[in-house]
C-alpha positions in Angstrom: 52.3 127.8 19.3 50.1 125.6 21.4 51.1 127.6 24.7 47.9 130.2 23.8 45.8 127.6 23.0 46.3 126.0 26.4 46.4 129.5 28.1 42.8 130.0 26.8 41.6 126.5 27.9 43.1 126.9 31.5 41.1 130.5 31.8 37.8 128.9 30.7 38.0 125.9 32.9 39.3 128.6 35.8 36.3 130.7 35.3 34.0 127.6 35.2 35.3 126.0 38.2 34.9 129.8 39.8 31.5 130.5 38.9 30.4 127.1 40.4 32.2 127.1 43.6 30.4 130.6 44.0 27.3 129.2 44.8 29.2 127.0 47.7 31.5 130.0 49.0 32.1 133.5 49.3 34.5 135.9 47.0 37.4 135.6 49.0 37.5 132.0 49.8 37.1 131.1 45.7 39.4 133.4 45.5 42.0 132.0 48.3 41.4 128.5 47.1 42.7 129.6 43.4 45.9 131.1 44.9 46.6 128.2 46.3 46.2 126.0 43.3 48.1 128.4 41.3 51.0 128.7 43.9 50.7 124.6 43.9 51.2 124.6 40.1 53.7 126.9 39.4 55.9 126.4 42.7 57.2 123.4 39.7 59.1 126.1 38.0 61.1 127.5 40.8 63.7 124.4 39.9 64.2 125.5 36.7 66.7 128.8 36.9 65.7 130.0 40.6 67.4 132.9 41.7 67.4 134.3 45.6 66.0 138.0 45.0 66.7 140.9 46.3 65.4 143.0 48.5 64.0 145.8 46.2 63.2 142.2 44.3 61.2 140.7 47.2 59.5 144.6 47.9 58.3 144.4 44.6 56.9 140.7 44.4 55.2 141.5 47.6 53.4 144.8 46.0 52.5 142.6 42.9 51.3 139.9 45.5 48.9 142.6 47.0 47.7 143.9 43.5 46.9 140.4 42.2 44.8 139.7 45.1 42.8 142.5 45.6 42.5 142.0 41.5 41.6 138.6 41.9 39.0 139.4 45.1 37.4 141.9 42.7 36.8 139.6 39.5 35.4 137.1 42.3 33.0 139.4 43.2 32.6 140.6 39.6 31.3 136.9 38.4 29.1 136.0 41.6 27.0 139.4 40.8 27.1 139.5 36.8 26.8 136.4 34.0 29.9 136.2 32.6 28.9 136.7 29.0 28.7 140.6 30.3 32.2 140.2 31.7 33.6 138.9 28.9 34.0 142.1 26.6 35.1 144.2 29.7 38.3 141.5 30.1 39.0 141.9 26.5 40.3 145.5 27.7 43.6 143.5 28.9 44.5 143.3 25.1 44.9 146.8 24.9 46.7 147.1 28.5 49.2 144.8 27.5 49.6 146.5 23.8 49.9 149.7 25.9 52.6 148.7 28.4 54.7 146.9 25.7 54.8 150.1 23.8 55.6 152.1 27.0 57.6 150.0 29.0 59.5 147.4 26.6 59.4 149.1 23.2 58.1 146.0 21.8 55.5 147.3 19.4 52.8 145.5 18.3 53.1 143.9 14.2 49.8 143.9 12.3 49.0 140.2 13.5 48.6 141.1 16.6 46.5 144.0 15.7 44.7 142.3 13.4 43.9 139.3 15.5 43.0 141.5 18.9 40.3 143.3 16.5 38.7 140.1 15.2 38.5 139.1 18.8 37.0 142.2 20.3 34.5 142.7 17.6 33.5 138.8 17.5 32.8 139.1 21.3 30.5 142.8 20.7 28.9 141.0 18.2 28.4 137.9 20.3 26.9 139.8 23.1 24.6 142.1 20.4 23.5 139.1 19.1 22.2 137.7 22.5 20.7 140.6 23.1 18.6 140.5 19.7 17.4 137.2 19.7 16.4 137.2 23.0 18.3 135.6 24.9 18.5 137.4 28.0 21.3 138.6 29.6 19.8 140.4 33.3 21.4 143.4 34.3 19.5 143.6 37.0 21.0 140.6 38.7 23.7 142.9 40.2 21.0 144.3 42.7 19.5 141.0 43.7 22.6 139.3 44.8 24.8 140.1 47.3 28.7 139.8 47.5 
């Protein structure tokens, strides 16, 4: 139960240490040095049921290895342009990804928990972001011109 709670922790601290070594580096080097730290980290799981894969195996890991950097290159980019309070309700779209590929590919169909608890957190984050916007505080679109990435 405390695996999501540490998931959400690790993402925040991710995107902090991110947004701050953008100032020092470009995209692709933030986004190089978190691949590394991220191979570092989970390279301690291989030991615990590591199987040799196949070839089709191997094709595929290489393909999702591609797609998860060119991701990852892209969200760089995506938080050295843009605050990340503007970000934040656009990466709240994964909820319904993952709801969607579960259905399609596993069958596993979301129980109203899950449904419940994605709306409260998409409609807490719109209303976050609305209530920026109202009081003031300013969030500058505009940045994404005056920047370059």
């Amino acid at each position: 139960m405390l695996l999501p709670i540490f998931g959400a922790a690790a993402l925040s601290i991710a995107i902090i240490i991110m947004k701050s070594t953008l100032f020092f580096d470009q995209p692709p080097t933030c986004s190089f040095y978190m691949h590394i730290l991220v191979a570092l980290i989970m390279t301690t799981t291989l030991f615990f049921n590591f199987q040799i894969p196949s070839f089709n195996q191997l094709l595929l890991l290489f393909c999702m290895g591609c797609m998860g950097g060119i991701a990852q290159i892209l969200a760089t980019n995506a938080y050295k342009i843009s605050e990340v309070s503007i970000l934040s309700p656009i990466d709240y779209s994964s909820i319904l990804w993952a709801i969607t590929f579960g259905i399609i590919f596993f069958s596993d169909y979301p129980d109203i928990y899950i449904i419940f608890g994605s709306i409260v957190v998409v409609i807490s984050t719109y209303y976050i972001v609305y209530r920026e916007r109202k009081t003031g505080q300013k969030i500058n679109l505009n940045r994404i011109n005056t920047r370059q990435i």
